[in-house]
N, C-alpha and C positions, 0 to 999 in steps of 0.2 A: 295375598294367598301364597300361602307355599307348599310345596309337594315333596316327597319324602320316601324312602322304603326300605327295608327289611326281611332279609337279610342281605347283604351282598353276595349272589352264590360265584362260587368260582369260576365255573364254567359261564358264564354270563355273556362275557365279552362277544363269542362266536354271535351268539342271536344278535345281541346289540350291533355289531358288525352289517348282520343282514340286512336288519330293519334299517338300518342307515341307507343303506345302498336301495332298498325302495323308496323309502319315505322322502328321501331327499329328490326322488323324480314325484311323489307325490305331492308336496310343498309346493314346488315348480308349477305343477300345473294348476292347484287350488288357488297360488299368489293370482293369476289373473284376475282373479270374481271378488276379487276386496276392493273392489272400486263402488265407487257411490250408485244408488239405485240401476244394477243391473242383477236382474230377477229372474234371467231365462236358464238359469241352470239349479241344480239340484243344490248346491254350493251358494246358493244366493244369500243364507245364514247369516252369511259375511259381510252381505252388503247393507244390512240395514243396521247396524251399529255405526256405521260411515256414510248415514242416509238424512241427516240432522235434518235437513231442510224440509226433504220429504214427509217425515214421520212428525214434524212440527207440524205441517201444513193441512196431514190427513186427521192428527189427533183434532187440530182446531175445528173441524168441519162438527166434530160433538162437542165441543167444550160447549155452550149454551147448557146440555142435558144436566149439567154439573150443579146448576143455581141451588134448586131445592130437594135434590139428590136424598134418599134415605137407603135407599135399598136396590144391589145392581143381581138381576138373577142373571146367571150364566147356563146357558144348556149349549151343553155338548159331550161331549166322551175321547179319550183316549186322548193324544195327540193333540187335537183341536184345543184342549182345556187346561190339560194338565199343568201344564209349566205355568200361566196363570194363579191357578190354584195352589200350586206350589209355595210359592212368592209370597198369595195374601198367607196362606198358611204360616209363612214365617218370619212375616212382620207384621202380623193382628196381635199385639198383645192384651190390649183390654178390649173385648168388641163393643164395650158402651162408648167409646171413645171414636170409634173411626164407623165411617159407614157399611151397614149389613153386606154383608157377599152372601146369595144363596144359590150353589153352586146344581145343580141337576146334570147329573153325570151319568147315572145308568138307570134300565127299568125300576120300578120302586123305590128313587131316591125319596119322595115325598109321597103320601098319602094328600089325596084331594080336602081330607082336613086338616093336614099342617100347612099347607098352602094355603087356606081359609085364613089359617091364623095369623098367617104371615100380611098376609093382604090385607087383614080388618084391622093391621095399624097404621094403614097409609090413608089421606084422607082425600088429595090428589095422583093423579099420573104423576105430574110433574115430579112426582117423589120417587118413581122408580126407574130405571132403565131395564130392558129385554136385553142381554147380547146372547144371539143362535149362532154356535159356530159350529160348521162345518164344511171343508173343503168341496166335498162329493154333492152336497148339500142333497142324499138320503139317505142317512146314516138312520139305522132302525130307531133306538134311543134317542136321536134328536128331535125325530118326528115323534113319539110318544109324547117324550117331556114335553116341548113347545105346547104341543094340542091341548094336553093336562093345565100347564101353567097359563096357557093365551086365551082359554075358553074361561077360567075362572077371572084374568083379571078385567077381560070385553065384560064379563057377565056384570063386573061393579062400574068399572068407568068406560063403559062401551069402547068405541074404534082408540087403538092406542098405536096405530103405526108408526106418528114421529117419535116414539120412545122404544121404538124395536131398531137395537143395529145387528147387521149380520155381516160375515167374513162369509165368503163361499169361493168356489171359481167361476169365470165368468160361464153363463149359459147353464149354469149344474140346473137342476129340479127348484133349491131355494133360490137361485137368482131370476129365474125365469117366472115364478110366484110373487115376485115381491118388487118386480121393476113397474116401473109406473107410478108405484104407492110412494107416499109420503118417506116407509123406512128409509134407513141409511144403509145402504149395501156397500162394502167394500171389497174389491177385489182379492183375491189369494193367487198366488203365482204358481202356475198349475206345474212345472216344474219342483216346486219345492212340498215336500210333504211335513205331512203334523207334528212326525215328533220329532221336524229340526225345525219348526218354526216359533220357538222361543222365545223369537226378537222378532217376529211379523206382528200385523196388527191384529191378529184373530188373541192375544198373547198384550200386546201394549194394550189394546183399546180397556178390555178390563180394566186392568192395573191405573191406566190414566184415571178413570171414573172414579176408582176406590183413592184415588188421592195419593196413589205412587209415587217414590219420583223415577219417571220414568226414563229421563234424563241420564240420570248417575247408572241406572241398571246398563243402558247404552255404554255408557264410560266407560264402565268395568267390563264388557264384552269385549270392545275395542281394543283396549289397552292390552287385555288376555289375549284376543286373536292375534295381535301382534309379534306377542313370546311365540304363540304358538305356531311361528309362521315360520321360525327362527331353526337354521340349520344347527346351532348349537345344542347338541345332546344335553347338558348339565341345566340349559335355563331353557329350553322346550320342555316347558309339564304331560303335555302330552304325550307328546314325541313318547317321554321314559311311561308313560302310564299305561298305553298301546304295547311296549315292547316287556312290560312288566308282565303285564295278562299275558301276549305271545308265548312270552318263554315258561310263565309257570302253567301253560295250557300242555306246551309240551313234555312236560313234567306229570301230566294227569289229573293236574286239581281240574275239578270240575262243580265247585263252587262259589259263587263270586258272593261275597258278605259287604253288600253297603250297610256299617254300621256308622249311623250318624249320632253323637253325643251332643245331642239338644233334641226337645220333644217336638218343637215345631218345625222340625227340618226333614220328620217321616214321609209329606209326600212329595218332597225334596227326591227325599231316596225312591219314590215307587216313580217319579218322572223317567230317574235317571235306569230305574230297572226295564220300563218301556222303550227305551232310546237303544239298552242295550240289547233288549231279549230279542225284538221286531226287525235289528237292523243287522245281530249279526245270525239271529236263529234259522238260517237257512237249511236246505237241504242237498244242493249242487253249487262250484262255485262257479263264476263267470265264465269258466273253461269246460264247465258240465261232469267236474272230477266231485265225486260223494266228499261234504265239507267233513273235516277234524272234527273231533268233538269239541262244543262251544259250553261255555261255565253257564249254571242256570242261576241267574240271579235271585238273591236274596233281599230284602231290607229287613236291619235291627235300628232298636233303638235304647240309648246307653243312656241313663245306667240299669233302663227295665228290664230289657231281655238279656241283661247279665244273670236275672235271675232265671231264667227260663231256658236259655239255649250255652251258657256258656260251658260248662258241665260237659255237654255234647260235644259243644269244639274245641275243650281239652282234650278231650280221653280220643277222640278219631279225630286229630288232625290233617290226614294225610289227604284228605280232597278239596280243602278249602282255601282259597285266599283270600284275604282279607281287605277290604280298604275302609279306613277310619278315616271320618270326617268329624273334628273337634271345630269349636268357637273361642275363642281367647281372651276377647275383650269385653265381655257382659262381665265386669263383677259382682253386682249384685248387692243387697244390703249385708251387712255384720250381724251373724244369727247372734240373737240374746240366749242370756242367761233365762231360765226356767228354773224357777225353785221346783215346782214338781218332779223334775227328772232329777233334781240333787247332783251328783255325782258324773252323773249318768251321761250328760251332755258335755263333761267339760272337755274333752278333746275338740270338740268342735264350735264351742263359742267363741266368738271371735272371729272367726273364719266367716268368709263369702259361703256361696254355694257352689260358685263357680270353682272357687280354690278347693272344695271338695272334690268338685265333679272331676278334678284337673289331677286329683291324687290318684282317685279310683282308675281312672282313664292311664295314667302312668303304671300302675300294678296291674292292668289287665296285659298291654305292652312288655312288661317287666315276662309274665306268662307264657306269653305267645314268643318271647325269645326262647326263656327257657326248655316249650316244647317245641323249637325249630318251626315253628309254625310264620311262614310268611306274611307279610300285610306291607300296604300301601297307605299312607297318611296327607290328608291335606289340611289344612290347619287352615282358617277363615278367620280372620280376626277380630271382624263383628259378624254379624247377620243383619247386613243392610243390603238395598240394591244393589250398588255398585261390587259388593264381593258375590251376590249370589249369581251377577253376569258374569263376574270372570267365572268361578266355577261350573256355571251351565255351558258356556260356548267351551271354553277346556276339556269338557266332558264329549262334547260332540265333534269335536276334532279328533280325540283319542278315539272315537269310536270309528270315525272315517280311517283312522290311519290301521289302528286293527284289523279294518274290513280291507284293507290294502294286503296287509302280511296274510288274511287266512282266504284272500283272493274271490271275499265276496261281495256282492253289488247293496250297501250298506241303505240304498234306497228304496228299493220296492217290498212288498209284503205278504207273497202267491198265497202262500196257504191260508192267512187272517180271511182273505178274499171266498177264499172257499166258503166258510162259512156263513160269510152274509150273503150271497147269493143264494144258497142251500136256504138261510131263515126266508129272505124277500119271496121264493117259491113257497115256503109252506104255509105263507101267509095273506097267498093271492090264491090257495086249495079253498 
């Protein structure tokens, strides 16, 4: 992975300066919790890319569920799922080739008859697995979905509890339902919240099922948390990607644009818009001083919503920064020639898709210089495991370190809470 950005402003150095002088007592303190299986702090992220043994040993307790595997449903929402979902998203390329993922992530993801029809092609349990992930274990959505999906598939293969695993925290609502039984329950570190737990098992246990390798995604977390632990400005990605947003915040963008160029990397980007919007969208900072304004996150997707939003963020570039995430190394087949198009095609036969995508993506950059318009670049070289953990843990280091410069507590979530309290009352009216 490499990381990149544009423009160099001149005044730069001063913030850079600043950020140094925090981040380098922040580093200091996070280097403690990169040690192997310690889970009691909010930073634990870090320990399970460094937890081989551990994470060997809890995936094995399901490898059995694997044999005759066709179909693994996942319920949960936000946090709990996403980075999961992320993942198969962007390495499913033919889904007749790898086994089904049927994700249930908010009210009305399925109708009680697509779930019918998902079910009438299994012919045992043994073919599918349950995973119910929720920290809280009563997230309103979870309890819908489960009830929806759990009651139709008892209805065909009666009691299915060795094929339901759940992530919870010890004692929540789903652990205290479901101890005794046959399910697989596995612990969540009640310290660590959902949308840094990327490399927990509520996050591996999926990805193991669907035939992951969940291994390399570990590697590439690893080897990332490392740079990113690293007092040197030039090779900490982070480090510059926190100080990047700092300084063009105080400049007044108030746009953040994850444009990612490849199609299967969108909820890629909406993971990494929840990681940001939840963790710095605050109200007061730690000191109880009203927070700066914070950029409202975006996801694009390149080369579609070139046609759709670019237009826009030519002509008012003044509130937007930009960060581009490109793939490098999918070339792709050599488009043919077509008699039909005659003429019409021959700039591009011969060429990849990728060395198209790679042109378009150069002239959009070529743009955004010419209208002084900022942006941030990480360049992936495949879309495989091991690059989307470095880019995911990357991400969520930059996001701690940011919550450092605008002084606020990158962990908690007051106002989402509001909410579900507010529904869980009008629901017991």
């Amino acid at each position: 992975m490499r990381f990149s950005y544009s423009p160099q402003p001149p005044d730069f150095k001063s913030t850079l300066d600043f950020a140094g002088e925090t981040l380098t007592q922040v580093i200091h303190n996070i280097s403690e919790y990169s040690t192997e299986e310690k889970f009691d702090s909010p930073y634990c992220f870090l320990s399970y890319p460094r937890s081989e043994k551990y994470v060997n040993a809890e995936l094995q307790k399901v490898s059995s569920l694997r044999d005759k595997l066709k179909v693994v449903f996942v319920v949960g929402i936000g946090g709990a799922n996403l980075a999961s979902r992320a993942i198969n998203d962007a390495l499913s390329k033919n889904e007749g080739d790898k086994l089904k993922a049927v994700y249930l992530d908010t009210t009305n993801s399925f109708s009680t008859k697509e779930i019918d029809e998902i079910i009438s092609k299994l012919n045992a349990k043994d073919e599918l697995v349950v995973c119910i992930l929720s920290k809280s274990g009563a997230t309103i959505e979870m309890i819908v979905n489960a009830e929806l999906l759990l009651s139709q598939l008892e209805s065909k293969f009666g009691e299915i509890d060795e094929r339901i695993i759940i992530t919870t925290d010890r004692d929540s609502p789903l652990w205290m339902k479901f101890s005794g039984t046959k399910t697989h329950i596995f612990e969540t570190p009640k310290a660590l919240g959902d949308r840094f737990s990327a490399f927990a098992l509520n996050t591996l246990i999926p990805l193991y099922l669907l035939g992951h390798d969940v291994k390399s995604f570990l590697v590439g977390a690893k080897e990332m948390s490392d740079q990113c632990l690293k007092l040197s400005v030039t090779e900490n990605y982070a480090f510059m990607s926190a100080t990047i947003l700092y300084y063009q915040s105080l400049k007044d963008k108030d746009i953040l644009d994850i444009s990612l160029f490849h199609p299967r990397l969108e909820t890629l980007g909406k993971w990494y818009r929840q990681l940001f919007a939840e963790s710095l969208g605050k109200e007061k900072t730690t000191t109880n001083i009203k927070v700066m304004p914070v950029y409202t996150p975006v996801v694009s997707v390149g080369t579609t919503d070139l046609h759709s939003m670019l237009q826009l963020n030519l002509a008012q570039p003044d509130k937007r920064l930009t960060h581009f995430v490109l793939t490098e190394g999918e070339g792709g087949e050599l488009l043919p020639d077509s008699k039909s198009l005659g003429d019409l095609d021959s700039k591009f036969v011969g060429k990849t898709q990728s060395q198209i995508t790679k042109i378009i993506y150069d002239s959009v950059k070529l743009s955004y210089d010419i209208h002084k318009m900022p942006y941030m670049e990480t360049i992936l070289p495949v879309v495989s495991e091991k690059s989307l953990g470095e880019y995911m843990i990357c991400s969520m280091f930059s996001i701690v370190y940011l919550g450092r410069l605008m002084g606020v507590n990158v962990f908690d979530q007051p106002n989402v809470e509001e909410y579900k309290e507010r529904a869980r009352t009008l629901l017991e009216e």
